[in-house]
C-alpha positions in Angstrom: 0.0 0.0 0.0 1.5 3.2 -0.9 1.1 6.6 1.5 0.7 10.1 0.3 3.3 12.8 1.8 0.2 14.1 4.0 -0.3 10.2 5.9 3.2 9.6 6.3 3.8 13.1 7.8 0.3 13.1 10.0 1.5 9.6 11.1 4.7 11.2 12.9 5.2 10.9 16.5 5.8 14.2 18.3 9.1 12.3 19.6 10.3 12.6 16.1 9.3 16.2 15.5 11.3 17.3 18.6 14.2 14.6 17.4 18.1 15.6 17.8 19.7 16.7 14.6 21.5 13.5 15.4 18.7 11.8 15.5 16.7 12.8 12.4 20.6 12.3 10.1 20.1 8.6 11.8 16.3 8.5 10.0 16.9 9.8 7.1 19.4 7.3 6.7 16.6 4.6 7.4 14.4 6.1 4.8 17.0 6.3 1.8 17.8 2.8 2.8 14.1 1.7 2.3 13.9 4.0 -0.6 16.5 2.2 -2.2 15.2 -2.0 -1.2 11.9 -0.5 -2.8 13.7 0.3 -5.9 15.5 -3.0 -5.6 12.3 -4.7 -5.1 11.0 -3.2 -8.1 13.8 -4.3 -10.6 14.1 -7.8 -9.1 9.8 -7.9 -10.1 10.8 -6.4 -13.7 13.5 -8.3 -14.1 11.6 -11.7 -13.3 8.8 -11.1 -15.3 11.0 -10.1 -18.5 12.7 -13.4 -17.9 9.2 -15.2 -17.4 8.2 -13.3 -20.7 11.6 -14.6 -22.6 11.7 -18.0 -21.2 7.8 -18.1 -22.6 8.5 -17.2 -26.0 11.8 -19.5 -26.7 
């Protein structure tokens, strides 16, 4: 299920709001992490169906 900008941010606990600057450089670390395994996740399902299509047609 994908979130709009709006859920994600309404979703925020006030601890993270009021975070450290240390502590929001340690988050936004998490999120480019899972920004980047979604965009894994993505090629690995492109990749597999391309192969699914090629394997199909030989």
């Amino acid at each position: 299920m994908d979130l709009t900008l709006q859920q994600i941010v309404e979703g925020l606990p006030k601890s993270l709001l009021n975070a450290t600057d240390r502590d929001l450089e340690g988050f936004q670390k998490i999120i480019e992490e899972a920004i980047k395994l979604r965009e894994g996740h993505r090629n690995l399902q492109k990749m597999i169906k391309n192969f699914s299509t090629s394997t199909i047609r030989t």
